[in-house]
C-alpha positions in Angstrom: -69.3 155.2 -154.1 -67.8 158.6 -153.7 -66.1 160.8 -156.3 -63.1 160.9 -154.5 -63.2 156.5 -153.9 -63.7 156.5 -157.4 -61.0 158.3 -158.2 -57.9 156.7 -156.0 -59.5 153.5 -157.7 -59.0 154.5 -160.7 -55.4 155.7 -160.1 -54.5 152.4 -158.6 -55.9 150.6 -161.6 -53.9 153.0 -163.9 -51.3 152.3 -161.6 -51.5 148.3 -162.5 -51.9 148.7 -166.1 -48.3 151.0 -166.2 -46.5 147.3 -165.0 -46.4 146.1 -168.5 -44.7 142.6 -169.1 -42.0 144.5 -170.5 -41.7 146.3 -167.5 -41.2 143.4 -165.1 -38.9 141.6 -167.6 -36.5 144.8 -166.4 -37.3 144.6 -163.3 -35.9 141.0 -163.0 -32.9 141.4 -165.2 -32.4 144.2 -162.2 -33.0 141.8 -159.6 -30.1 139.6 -160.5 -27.9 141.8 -161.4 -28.4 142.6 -157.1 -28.2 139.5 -156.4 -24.7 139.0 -159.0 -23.5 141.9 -156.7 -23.7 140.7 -153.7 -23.0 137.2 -154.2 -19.7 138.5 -155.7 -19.5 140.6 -152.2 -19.9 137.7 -150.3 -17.1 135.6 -152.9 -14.8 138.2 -152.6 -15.2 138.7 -148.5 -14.9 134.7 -148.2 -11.7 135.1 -150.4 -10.4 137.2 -148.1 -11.4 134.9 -145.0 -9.6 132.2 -146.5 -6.5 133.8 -147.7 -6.5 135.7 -143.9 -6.4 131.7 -142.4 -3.6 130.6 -144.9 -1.5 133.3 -144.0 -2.2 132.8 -140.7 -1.3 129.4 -140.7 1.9 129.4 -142.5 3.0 132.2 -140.0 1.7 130.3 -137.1 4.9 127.6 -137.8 7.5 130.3 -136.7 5.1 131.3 -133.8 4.4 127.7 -133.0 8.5 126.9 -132.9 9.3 129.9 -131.1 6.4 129.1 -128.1 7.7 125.5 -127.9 11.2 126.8 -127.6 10.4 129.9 -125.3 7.1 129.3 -124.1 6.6 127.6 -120.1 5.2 124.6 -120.9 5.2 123.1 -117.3 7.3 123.9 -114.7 9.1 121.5 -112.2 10.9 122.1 -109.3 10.7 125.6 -109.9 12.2 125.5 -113.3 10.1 126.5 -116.7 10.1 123.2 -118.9 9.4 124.4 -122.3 7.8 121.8 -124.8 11.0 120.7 -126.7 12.8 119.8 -123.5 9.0 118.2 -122.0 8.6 116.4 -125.7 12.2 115.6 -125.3 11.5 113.5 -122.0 8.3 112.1 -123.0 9.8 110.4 -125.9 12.7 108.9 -124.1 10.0 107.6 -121.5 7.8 105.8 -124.2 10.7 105.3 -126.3 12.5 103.1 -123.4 9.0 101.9 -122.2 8.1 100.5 -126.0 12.3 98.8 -126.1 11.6 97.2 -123.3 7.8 95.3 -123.2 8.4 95.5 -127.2 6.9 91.9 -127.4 4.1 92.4 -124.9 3.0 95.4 -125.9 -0.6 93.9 -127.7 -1.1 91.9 -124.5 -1.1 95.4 -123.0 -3.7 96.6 -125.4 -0.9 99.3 -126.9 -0.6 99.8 -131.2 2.1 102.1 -131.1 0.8 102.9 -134.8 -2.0 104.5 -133.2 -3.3 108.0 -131.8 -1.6 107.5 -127.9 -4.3 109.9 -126.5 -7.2 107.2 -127.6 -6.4 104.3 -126.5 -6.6 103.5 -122.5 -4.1 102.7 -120.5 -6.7 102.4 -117.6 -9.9 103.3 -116.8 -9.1 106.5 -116.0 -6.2 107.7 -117.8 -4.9 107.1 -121.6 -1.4 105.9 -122.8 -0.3 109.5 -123.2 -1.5 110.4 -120.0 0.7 107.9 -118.7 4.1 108.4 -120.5 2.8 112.2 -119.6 2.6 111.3 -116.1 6.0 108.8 -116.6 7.8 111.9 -117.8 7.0 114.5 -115.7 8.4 112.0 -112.8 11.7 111.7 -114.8 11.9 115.7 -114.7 11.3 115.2 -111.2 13.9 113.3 -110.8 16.4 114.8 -113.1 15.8 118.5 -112.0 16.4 117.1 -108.3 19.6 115.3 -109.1 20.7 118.1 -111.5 20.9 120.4 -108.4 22.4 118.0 -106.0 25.1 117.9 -108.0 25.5 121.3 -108.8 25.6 122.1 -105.1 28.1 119.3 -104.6 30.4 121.0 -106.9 30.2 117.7 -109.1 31.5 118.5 -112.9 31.5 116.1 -116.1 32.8 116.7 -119.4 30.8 115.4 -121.9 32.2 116.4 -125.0 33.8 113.0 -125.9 30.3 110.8 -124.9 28.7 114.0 -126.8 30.5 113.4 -130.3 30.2 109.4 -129.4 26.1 110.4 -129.3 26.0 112.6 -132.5 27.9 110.0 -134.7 25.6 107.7 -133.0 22.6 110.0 -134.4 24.4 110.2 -137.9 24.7 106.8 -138.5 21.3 105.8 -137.4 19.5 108.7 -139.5 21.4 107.1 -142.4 20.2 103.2 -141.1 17.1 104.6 -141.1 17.3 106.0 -144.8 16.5 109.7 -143.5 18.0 113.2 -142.8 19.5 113.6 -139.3 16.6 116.6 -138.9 14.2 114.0 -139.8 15.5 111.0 -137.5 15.8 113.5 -134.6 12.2 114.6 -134.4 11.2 111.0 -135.2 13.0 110.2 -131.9 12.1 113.3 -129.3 9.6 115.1 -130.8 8.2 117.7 -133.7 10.4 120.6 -132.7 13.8 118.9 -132.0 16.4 119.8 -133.7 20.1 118.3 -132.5 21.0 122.5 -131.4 17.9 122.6 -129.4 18.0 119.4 -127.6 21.8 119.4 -126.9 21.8 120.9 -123.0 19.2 118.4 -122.5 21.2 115.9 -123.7 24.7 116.9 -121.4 22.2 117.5 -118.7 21.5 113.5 -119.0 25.4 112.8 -119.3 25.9 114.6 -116.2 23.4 113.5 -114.2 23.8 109.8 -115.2 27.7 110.5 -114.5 26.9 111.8 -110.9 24.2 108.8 -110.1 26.6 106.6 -110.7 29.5 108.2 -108.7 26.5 108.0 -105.5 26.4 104.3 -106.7 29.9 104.0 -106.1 29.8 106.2 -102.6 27.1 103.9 -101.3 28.4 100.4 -102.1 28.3 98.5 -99.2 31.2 96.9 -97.3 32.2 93.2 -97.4 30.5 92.6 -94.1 27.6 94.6 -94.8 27.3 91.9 -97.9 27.9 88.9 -95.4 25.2 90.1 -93.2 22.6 90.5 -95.8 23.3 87.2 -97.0 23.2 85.4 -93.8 19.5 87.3 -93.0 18.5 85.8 -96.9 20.1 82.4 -97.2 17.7 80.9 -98.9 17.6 83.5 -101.7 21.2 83.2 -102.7 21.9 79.1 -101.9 21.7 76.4 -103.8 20.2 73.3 -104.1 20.8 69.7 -105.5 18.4 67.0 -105.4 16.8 64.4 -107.4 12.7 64.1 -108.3 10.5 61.5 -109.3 7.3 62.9 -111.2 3.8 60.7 -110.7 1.1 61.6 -112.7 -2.2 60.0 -111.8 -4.1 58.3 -114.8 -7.0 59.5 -115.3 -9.8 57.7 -117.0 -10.9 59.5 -120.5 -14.2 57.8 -120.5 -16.8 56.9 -117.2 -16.1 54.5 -115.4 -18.4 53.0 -112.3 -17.1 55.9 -110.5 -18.3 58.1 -112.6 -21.3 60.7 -112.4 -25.0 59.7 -113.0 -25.6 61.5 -116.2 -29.1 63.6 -116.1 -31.8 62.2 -118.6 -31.7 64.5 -121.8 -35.0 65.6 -124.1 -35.8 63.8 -127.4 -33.8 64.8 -130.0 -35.4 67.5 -132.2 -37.3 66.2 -134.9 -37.3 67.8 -138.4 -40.3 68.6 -140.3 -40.0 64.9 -142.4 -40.3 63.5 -138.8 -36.3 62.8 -138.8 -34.5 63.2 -135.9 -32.3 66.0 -136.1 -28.0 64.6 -135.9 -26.1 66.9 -133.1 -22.7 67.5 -135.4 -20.9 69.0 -132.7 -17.7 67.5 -132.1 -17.3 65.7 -128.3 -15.5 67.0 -125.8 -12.4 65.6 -123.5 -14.2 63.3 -120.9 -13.9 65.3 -117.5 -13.7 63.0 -115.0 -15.4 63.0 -111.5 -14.4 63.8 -108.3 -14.5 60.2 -107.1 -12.4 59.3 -110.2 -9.7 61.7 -110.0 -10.0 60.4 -106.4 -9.3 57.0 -107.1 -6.7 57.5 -109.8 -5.1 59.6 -107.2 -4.9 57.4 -104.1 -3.9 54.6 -107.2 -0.7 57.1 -108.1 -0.2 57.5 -104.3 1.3 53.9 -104.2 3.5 54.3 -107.1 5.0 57.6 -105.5 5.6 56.1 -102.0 7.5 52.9 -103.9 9.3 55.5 -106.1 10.4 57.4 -102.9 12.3 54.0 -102.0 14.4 55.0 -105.0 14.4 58.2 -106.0 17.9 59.4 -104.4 19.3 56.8 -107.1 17.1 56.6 -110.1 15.5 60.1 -109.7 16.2 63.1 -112.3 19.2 65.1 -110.9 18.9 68.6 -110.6 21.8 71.1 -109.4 22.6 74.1 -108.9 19.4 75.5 -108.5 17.9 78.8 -106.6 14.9 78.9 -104.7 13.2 81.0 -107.3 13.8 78.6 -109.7 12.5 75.5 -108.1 8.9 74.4 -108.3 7.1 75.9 -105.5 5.8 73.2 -104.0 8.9 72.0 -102.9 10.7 74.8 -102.8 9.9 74.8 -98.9 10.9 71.4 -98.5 14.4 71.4 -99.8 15.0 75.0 -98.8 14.3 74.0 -94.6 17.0 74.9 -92.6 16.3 71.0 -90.8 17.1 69.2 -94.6 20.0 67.0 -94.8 21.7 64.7 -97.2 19.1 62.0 -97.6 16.3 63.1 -97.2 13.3 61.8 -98.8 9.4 62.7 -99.1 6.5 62.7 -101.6 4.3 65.7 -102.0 1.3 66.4 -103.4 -0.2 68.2 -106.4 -3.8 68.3 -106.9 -4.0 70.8 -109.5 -1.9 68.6 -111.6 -3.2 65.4 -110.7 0.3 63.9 -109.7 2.9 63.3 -106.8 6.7 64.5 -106.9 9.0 61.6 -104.9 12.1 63.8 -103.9 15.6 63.2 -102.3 17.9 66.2 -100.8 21.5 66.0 -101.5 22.9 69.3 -100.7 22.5 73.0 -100.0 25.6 75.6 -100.8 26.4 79.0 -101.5 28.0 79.1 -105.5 31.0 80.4 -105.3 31.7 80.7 -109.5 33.4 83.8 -110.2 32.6 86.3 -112.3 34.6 87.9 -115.4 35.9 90.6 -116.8 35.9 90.6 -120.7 36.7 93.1 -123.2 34.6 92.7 -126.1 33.8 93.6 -129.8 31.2 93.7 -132.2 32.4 94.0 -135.8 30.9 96.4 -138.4 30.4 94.6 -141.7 34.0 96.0 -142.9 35.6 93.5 -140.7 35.1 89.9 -139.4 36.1 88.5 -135.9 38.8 86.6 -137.3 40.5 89.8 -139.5 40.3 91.6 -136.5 41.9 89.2 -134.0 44.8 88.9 -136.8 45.3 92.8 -136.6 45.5 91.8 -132.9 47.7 89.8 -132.6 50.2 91.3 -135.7 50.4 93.9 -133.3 51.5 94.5 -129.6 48.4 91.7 -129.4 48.0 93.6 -125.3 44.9 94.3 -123.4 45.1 98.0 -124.3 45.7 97.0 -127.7 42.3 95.6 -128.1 40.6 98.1 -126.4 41.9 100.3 -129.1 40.4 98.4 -132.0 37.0 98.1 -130.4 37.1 101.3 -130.5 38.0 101.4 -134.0 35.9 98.4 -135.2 32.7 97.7 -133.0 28.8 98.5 -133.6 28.5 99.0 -129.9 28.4 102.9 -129.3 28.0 102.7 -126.3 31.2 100.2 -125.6 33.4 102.7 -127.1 34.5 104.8 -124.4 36.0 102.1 -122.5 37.3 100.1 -125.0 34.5 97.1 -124.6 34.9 96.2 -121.3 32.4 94.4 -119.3 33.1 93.7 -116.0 31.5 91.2 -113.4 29.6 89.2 -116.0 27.9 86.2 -115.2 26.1 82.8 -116.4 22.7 84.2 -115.8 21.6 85.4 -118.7 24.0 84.9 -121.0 24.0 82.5 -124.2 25.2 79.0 -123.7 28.2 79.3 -126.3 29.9 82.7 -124.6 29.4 81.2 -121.3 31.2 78.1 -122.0 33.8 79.6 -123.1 34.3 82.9 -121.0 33.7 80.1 -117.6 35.6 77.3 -119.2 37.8 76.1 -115.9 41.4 76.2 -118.3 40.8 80.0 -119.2 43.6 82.1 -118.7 43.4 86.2 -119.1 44.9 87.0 -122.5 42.5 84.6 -124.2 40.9 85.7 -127.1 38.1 84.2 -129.7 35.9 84.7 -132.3 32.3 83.2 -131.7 29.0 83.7 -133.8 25.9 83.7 -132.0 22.8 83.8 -134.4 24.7 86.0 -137.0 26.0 88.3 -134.7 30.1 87.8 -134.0 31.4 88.6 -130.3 35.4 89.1 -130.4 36.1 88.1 -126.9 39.5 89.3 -124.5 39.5 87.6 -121.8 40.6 89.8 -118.7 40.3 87.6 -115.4 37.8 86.2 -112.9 36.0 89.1 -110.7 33.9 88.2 -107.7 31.1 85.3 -107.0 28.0 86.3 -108.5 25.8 86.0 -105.0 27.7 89.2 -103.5 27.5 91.5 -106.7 23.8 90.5 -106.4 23.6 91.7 -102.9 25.3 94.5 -103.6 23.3 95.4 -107.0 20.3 95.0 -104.5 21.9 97.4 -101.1 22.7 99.4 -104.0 19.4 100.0 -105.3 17.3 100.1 -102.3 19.7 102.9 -101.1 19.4 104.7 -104.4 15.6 103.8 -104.4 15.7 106.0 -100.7 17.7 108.2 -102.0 15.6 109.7 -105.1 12.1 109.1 -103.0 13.4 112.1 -100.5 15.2 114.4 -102.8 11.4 114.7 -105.1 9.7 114.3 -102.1 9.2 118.3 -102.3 9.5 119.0 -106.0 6.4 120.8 -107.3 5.2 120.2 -110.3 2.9 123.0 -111.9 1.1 123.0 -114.9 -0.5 126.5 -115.7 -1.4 125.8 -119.0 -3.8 122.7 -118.0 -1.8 120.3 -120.6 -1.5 117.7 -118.4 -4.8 115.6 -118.5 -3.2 112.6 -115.8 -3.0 116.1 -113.3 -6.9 116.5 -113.7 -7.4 112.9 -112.9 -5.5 112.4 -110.0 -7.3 115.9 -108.7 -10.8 115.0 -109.4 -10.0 111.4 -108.0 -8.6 113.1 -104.7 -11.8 114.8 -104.3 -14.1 112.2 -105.1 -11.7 109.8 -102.2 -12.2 113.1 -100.1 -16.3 113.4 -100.7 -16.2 109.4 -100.0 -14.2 109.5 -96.8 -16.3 112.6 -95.4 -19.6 110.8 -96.1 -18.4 107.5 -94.7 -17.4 109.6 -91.4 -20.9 111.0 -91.6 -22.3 107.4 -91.5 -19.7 106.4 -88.7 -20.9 109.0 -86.5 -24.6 108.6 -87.5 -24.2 105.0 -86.5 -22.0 106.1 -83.4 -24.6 108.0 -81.9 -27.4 106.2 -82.9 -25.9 103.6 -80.7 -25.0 105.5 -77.8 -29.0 106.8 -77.8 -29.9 103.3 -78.2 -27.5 102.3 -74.7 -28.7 105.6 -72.6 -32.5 104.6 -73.6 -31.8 101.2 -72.5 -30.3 102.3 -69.3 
């Protein structure tokens, strides 16, 4: 070894011996002291994170309010739609939609409890895509009307139906047990507020008001009725007649008729040797075809001897429409050959019986119907304290439309002082029918009746026309309104620059995948096309 080896060895020795234990005790205590520093660097920074994202939260709500007031959301027919007014539709769409198949709604696979935008409407598209989809087509429709009748000068004041509709929101907020603030965004949506929805509110007022003066200018004439009904008879007559029912007995255990029945395997044995007991209960006894065969041709008999007598002894039925009538002999009775006698049996397999029936008559109803005012008392009043206020006063039609609009629940009867005009039987309950059609009623009338706890005060106006033309007229009505709203949208845009519509994406990638279909299936066409014409020219 060399001096000079020797030496830086002995300097790095010296080196290791000045590390005493003391030494790297300090050295430690140094160590996290660093590592205190910078964990209370990287505290402090995360501090600092946090309170940046709680400020910027709380100051997103303004910034959130004012881009849902001010912000394009969507835009339709050339008009911005900002989310208050699109939240404002949407809600009225599912709203309506959730009224109306209320009781079907779990047969639909809906829980309205439930995050909308997971649960499938179909395969493609969720329930919020669809009341999405839904709404957008209302704003079609609305901005479309909404500038029809602002170029046909049409005007509306809405201020009375306008205070009828906040009293209507005060009182409901206060069923409900909540703040009007709270009841309104329960009912169109987070940012509502009754100042921010109120155009959008008129807008409907006005629009409703003007599709229902079109209504009026596209009624159809008398003879425009007659002539639809005489193209539909059979939807708008009557029928009486009287039917037999035969139901074929079939056995509930074989009979010689009955199928051979396969040999079975051994009952399984358990391990004592025991045959093992099948505890399953037994089944109905389906019969076979040669016994429901027999019991039919058996029933067959009975019908053609109850034929004999069924215009006598058969159950009576009147009154009734083709789309009431059992289907299988709908046809029958509703033949433009039937007359008064008439008699047949007819068949029906999948019940296993025969139906004996006798024509009496076919007619066009002529029952008119009514006009009624009526009311719906608050709990401060019953029916009968109300008809004596009536009648210890002038006790006149106007009269009464005054204190309905004083007394009734019914909003929206309030304007026009509960009057219903051209009601009917269909549809209504048996005790306000009877007495609203009773033949001795004379206009003046007026009655208290309870209908499962709910009390009608009825005035009883006159009798209005048959029910068969304001049918055909509801129905000329609505297939010209139908027309009408199909070609005013028929070139309204919809855009959505933001991409929030989901349905939109759908129906795109859909068109494109129907597009990428159709031009493969031409390929194939003219694959096969040519193929064949080579196959012809090689031949020739």
């Amino acid at each position: 070894m060399s001096k000079n080896e020797k030496v830086t060895e002995n300097k790095e020795q010296t080196e290791q011996k000045v590390m005493t234990k003391y030494d790297r005790k300090v050295q430690k205590r140094k160590e996290e002291k660093e590592k205190e520093k910078k964990e209370e660097r990287i505290s402090t920074a995360i501090g600092i994170v946090v309170l940046v994202a709680l400020v910027c939260l709380v100051a997103s709500f303004p910034i959130r309010t004012y881009l849902a007031t001010h912000e394009t959301y969507v835009v339709v027919n050339g008009e911005a739609v900002n989310k208050v007014e699109f939240d404002y539709q949407y809600n009225l769409t599912k709203n309506n939609y959730i009224t109306q198949y209320g009781s079907y709604l779990t047969y639909f696979g809906l829980d309205t409890s439930k995050d909308l935008s997971t649960q499938m409407y179909s395969d493609t598209l969720t329930w919020q895509d669809y009341f999405e989809q839904n709404a957008v087509e209302s704003l079609k429709q609305n901005k479309a009307l909404m500038a029809e009748a602002k170029a046909a000068g049409f005007t509306y004041d809405t201020t009375d139906e306008y205070n009828t509709f906040k009293e209507t929101i005060k009182t409901s907020a206060a069923s409900a047990g909540i703040s009007e603030k709270e009841y309104v965004r329960s009912i169109y949506g987070g940012y509502a507020t009754m100042s921010r929805i109120e155009q959008y509110v008129k807008n409907d007022m006005v629009m409703n008001a003007y599709y229902e003066k079109l209504q009026e200018d596209n009624a159809p004439s008398d003879d425009e009725i007659q002539s639809y009904y005489e193209e539909n008879k059979a939807t708008y007559d009557s029928v009486d007649y009287r039917l037999t029912t035969i139901e074929a007995e079939l056995p509930t255990e074989p009979t010689e008729l009955a199928d051979p029945v396969e040999a079975t395997t051994a009952p399984d044995a358990d391990t004592d040797g025991t045959a093992t007991t099948d505890t399953t209960q037994d089944t109905a006894y389906q019969p076979s075809d040669a016994e429901i065969a027999k019991a039919m041709e058996d029933a067959k008999v009975l019908a053609d001897d109850a034929e004999q007598t069924v215009a006598k002894d058969g159950e009576a039925h009147e009154n009734e429409k083709k789309s009431s009538v059992n289907y299988l002999i709908s046809d029958w009775l509703f033949d433009d050959a039937r007359k008064a006698g008439d008699t047949t049996v007819i068949t029906n397999d999948n019940s296993h019986c025969y139906y004996a029936v006798a024509f009496e008559k076919r007619y066009l109803d002529e029952t008119p119907s009514a006009d009624v005012r009526v009311i719906i008392p608050t709990e401060d009043k019953t029916g009968e304290e109300i008809l004596e206020e009536w009648k210890n006063g002038v006790a006149t039609e106007d009269s009464f439309a005054e204190l309905c609009k004083k007394y009734t629940q019914d909003t929206s009867a309030v304007e026009n002082g509960g009057l219903f005009e051209q009601v009917t039987k269909t549809g209504m309950t048996e005790e306000l029918s009877n007495w609203i059609f009773d033949n001795s009623r004379q206009a003046g009338d007026t009655v208290a009746i309870t209908v499962s706890d709910t009390t009608y005060v009825l005035y009883y106006i006159g009798q209005d026309q048959p029910e068969w033309k304001i049918n055909i007229k509801n129905t000329l009505v609505s297939d010209t309104m139908s027309q009408h709203m199909q070609d005013i949208t028929a070139d309204v845009t919809v855009e959505d620059p933001k991409g929030k519509l989901n349905y939109l994406k759908v129906q795109a990638e859909k068109s494109a995948a129907d597009e990428t279909a159709a031009a493969e299936t031409q390929e194939i066409t003219e694959e096969q096309t040519a193929a064949t014409e080579e196959t012809t020219t090689q031949a020739q």
